[in-house]
PAGU-771482 format. One record per residue (C-alpha): residue in three letters; y, z, x. Coordinates in pm, whole numbers, padded with zeros to 5 digits, always signed. Layout:
// PAGU-771482
ALAYZX
...
// end
This chain:
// PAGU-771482
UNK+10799-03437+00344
UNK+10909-03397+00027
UNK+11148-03142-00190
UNK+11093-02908-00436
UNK+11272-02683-00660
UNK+11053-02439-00830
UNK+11244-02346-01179
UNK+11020-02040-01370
UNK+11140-01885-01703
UNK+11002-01836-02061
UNK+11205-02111-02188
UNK+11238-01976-02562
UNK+11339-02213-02569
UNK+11488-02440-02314
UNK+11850-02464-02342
UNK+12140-02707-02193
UNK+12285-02421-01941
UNK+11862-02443-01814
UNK+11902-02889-01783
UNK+12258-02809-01628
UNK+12131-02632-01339
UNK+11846-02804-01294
UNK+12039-03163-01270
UNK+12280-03019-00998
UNK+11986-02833-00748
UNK+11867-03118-00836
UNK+12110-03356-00699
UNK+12298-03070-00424
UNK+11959-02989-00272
UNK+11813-03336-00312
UNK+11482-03186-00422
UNK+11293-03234-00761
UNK+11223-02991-01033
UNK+10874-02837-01141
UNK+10967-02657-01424
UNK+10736-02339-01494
UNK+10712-02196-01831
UNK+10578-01867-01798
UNK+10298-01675-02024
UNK+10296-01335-01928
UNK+10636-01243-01747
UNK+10711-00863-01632
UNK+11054-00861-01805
UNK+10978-01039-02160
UNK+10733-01140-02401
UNK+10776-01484-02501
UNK+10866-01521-02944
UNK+10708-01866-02964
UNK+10366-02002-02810
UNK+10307-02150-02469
UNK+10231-02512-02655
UNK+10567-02495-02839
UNK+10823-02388-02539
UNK+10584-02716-02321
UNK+10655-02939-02567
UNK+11019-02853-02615
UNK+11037-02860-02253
UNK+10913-03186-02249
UNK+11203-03268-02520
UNK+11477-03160-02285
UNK+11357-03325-01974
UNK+11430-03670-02141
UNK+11774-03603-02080
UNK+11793-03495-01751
UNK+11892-03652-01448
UNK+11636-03514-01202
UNK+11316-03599-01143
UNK+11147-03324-01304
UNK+10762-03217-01420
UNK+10592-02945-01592
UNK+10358-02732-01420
UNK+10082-02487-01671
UNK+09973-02271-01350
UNK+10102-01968-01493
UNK+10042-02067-01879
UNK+09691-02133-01737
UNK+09645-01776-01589
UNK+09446-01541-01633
UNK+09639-01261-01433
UNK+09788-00956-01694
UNK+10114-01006-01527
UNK+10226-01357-01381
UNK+10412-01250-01034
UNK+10629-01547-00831
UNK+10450-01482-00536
UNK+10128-01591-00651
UNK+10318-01924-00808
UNK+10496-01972-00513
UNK+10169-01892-00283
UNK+10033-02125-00529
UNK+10217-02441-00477
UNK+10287-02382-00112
UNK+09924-02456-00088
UNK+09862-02738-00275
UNK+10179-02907-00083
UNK+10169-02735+00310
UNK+10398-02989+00443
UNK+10647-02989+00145
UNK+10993-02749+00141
UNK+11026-02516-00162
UNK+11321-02386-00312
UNK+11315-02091-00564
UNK+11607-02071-00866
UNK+11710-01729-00942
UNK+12007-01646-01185
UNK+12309-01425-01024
UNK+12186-01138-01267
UNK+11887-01109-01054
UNK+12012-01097-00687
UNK+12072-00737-00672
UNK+11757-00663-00775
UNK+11561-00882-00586
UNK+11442-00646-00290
UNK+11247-00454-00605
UNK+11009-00806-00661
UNK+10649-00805-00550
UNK+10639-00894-00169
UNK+10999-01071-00201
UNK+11040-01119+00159
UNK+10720-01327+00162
UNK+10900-01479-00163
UNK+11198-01564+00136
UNK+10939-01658+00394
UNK+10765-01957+00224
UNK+11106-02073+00007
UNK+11478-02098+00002
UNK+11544-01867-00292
UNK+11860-02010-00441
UNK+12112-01799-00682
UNK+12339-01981-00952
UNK+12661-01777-00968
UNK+12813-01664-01225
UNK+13195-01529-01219
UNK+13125-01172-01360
UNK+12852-01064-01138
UNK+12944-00910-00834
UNK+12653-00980-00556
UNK+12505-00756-00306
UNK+12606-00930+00001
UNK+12373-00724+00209
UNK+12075-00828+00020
UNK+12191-01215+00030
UNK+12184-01228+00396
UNK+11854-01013+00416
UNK+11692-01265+00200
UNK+11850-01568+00376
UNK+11976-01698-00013
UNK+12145-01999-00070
UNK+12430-01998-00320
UNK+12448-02285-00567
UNK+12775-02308-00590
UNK+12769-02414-00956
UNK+12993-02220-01202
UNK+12953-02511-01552
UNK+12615-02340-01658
UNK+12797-02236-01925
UNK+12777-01925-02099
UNK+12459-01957-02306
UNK+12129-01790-02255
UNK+11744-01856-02497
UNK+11841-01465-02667
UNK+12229-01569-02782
UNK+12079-01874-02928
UNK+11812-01757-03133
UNK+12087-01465-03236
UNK+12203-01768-03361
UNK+12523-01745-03110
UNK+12530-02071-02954
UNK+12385-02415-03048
UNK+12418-02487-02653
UNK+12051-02652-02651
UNK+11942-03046-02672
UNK+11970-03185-03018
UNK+11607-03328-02970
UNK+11475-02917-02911
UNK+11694-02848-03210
UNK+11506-03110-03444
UNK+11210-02966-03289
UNK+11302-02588-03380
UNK+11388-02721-03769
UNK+11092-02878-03806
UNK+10787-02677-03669
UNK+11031-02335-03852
UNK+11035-02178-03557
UNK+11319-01842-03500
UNK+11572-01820-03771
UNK+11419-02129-03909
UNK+11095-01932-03985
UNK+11261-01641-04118
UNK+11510-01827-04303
UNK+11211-01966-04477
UNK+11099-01666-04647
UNK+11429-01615-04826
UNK+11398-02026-04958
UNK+11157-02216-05152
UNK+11073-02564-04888
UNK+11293-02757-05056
UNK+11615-02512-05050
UNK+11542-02487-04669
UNK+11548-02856-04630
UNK+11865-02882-04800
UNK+11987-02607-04572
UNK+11896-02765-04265
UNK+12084-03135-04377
UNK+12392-02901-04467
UNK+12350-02765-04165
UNK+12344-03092-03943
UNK+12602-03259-04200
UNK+12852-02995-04129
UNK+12785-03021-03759
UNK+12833-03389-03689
UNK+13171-03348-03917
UNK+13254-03114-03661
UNK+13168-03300-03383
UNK+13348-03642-03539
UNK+13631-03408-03590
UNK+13615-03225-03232
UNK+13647-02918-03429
UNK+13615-02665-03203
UNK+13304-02392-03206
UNK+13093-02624-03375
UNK+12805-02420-03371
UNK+13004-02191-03670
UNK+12925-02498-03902
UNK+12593-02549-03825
UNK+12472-02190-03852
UNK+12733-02147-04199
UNK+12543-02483-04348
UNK+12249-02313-04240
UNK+12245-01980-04450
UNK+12476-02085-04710
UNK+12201-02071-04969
UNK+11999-01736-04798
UNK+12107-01601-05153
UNK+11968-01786-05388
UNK+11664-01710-05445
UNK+11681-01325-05383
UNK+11702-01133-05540
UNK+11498-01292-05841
UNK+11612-01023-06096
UNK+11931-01077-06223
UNK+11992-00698-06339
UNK+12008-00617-05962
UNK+12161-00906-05877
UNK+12478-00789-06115
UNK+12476-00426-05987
UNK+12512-00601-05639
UNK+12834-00747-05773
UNK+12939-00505-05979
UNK+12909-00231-05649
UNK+12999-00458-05361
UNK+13263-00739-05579
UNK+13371-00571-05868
UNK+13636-00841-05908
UNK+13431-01112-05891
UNK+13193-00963-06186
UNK+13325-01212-06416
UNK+13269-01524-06241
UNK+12974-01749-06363
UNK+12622-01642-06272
UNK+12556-01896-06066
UNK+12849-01813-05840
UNK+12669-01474-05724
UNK+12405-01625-05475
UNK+12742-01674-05269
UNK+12862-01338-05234
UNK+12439-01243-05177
UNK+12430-01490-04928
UNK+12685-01320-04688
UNK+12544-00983-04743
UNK+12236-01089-04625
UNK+12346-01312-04328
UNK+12530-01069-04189
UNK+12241-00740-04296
UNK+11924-00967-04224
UNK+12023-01224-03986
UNK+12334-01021-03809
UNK+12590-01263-03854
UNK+12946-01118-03780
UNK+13164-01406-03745
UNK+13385-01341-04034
UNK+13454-01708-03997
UNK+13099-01795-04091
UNK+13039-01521-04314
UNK+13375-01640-04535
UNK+13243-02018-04543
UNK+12899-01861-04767
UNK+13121-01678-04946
UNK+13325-01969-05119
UNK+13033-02253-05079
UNK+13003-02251-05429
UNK+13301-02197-05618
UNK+13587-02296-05335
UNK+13916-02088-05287
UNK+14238-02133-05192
UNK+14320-02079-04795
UNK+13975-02244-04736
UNK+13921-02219-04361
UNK+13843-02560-04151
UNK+13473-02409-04159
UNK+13486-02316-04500
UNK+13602-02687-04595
UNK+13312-02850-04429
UNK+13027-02644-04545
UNK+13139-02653-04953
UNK+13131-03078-04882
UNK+12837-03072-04690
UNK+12680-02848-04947
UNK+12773-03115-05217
UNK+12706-03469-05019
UNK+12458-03418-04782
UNK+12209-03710-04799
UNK+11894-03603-05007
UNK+12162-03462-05277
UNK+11987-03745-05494
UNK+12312-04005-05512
UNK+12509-04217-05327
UNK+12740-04007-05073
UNK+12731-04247-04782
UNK+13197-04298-04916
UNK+13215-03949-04891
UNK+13006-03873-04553
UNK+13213-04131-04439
UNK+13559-04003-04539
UNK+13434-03655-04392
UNK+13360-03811-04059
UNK+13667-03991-04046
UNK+13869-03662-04162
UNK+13728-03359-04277
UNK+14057-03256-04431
UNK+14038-03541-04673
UNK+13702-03593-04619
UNK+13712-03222-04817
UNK+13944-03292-05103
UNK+13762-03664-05175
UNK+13459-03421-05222
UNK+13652-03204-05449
UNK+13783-03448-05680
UNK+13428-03647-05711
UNK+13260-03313-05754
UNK+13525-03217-06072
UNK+13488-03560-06223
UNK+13108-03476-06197
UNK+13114-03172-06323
UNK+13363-03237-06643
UNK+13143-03597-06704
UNK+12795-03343-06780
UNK+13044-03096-07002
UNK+13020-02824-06704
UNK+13192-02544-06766
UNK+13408-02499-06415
UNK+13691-02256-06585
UNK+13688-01999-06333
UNK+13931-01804-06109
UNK+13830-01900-05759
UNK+13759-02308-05876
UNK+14059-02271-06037
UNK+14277-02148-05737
UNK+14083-02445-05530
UNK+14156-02740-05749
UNK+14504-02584-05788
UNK+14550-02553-05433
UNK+14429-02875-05270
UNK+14378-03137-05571
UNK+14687-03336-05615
UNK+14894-03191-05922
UNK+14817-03331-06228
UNK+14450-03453-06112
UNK+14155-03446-06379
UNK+14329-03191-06588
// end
């Protein structure tokens, strides 16, 4: 006889809190995983096709522990609404002499006397709940239901909504890549604000900035990622520069007489936090000075104007600079600023402006380049 753990959700996508609790049923109830993405659940409609949330699916799995497999009975059904039951009814069939356990998060407990025939749901499985700290369980119904508590609390605070809110980066760096590359959520709409190659730049600032974090252990890394990520949403739009000055002259009057090229900053923050409802200051202040620097540049802030400057398809040799960053992002930062002023002043840039100014003058060593 052998165990199962039957593991249903929309995965969109998959993230690690999903591979955390499957590895420790896994392991606690001895039991392998069928994961089961599902097409037409009661409480959701999946953002991204059945074929893309299998295949990242199949991404994550790689780095689980378990032994796990992908089942496309529900993908593959025709019914308007896929219930458990019929899953469960499903596979109970197939394997008669097998034992079947059935996840469920904490969140759902309570609520689990309203499911379609769920004590025939507690007949034919073990349903087993993952706790989580904050919920307070119906007892009552736990006992009814003969549940099993999981007893595992390092889930982690991370759900498929928070990250494509663009809240957490808690998923596998293999879905991630996946996610970039086929533009799917805030990739895909970041996309119509950019021209291809401004998004690709985006996305290397993006992982640049993360893996300085990570080299660093900087903490919330996920802040550098998603600041790499839209710290160009602005330059492209808008593509009339009379509107693009009223924006400045009604939102940063003070600013009005900084170079033109220094707007698609201040743009850039409007619209992360308008259009993509970014309100991390944090984040929000690292668009802002991407371009021109400032002084009191936060750790953030430090990372995303060098990764803006050195990241890899820049078209020269940054591989000192990358290096110095990953080493220490503090000097990693001012090694950037002092290449990128040489640069500039070698091509007769003009760089004479008040927030450049207050950068060089606040982290270049005194007397540098002057």
């Amino acid at each position: 006889m052998a165990n199962y753990i039957l593991f249903g959700g929309t995965f969109d996508p998959v993230h690690n809190g999903h591979i955390r609790i499957a590895t420790a049923a896994s392991l606690k109830l001895n039991a392998d995983v069928i994961f089961i993405p599902a097409r037409s659940p009661r409480w959701k409609t999946p953002l991204t096709s059945a074929e893309h949330r299998t295949k990242m699916l199949k991404i994550a799995m790689k780095g689980t522990a378990c032994g796990s497999s992908i089942s496309d009975f529900e993908l593959k059904s025709t019914a308007d609404i896929n219930y458990s039951i019929d899953t469960i009814r499903y596979f109970v069939k197939k394997y008669p002499k097998d034992k079947f356990f059935f996840v469920i998060g904490a969140d759902q407990v309570n609520n689990f006397p309203e499911w379609k025939e769920a004590e025939e749901i507690s007949n034919l499985t073990t349903v087993v709940y993952v706790s989580r700290p904050n919920v307070k369980l119906n007892k009552q119904i736990i006992s009814t239901y003969h549940m099993q508590d999981l007893s595992f609390l390092e889930s982690g605070e991370v759900s498929s909504s928070a990250f494509r809110a663009m809240q957490t980066l808690d998923i596998p760096m293999g879905v991630l890549e996946y996610i970039e590359k086929n533009r799917l959520y805030f990739i895909g709409k970041l996309a119509k604000y950019l021209t291809e190659k401004r998004l690709n730049h985006s996305i290397e600032v993006a992982n640049l900035a993360l893996r300085i974090a990570k080299a660093n252990k900087l903490e919330h890394p996920e802040r550098y990622y998603f600041a790499g990520l839209l710290h160009d949403v602005g330059k492209t739009y808008p593509n009339n520069d009379e509107e693009l000055l009223h924006f400045m002259k009604k939102c940063y009057p003070e600013y009005v007489k900084l170079p033109n090229f220094a707007y698609h900053q201040f743009m850039g923050a409007k619209i992360a936090h308008d259009d993509f409802l970014i309100n991390d200051e944090i984040i929000l202040d690292a668009i802002k000075n991407h371009c021109t620097g400032n002084k009191n540049m936060s750790d953030v802030a430090m990372v995303v104007y060098a990764s803006d400057k050195i990241e890899p398809t820049r078209g020269f040799d940054s591989r000192w600079l990358i290096s110095s960053c990953l080493k220490d992002y503090k000097q990693g930062f001012i090694d950037t600023l002092i290449d990128n002023k040489k640069y500039l002043l070698s091509h007769s840039k003009d760089i004479t402006n008040e927030l450049t100014d207050a950068c060089f003058d606040m982290y270049l060593p005194k007397g540098d380049l002057k």
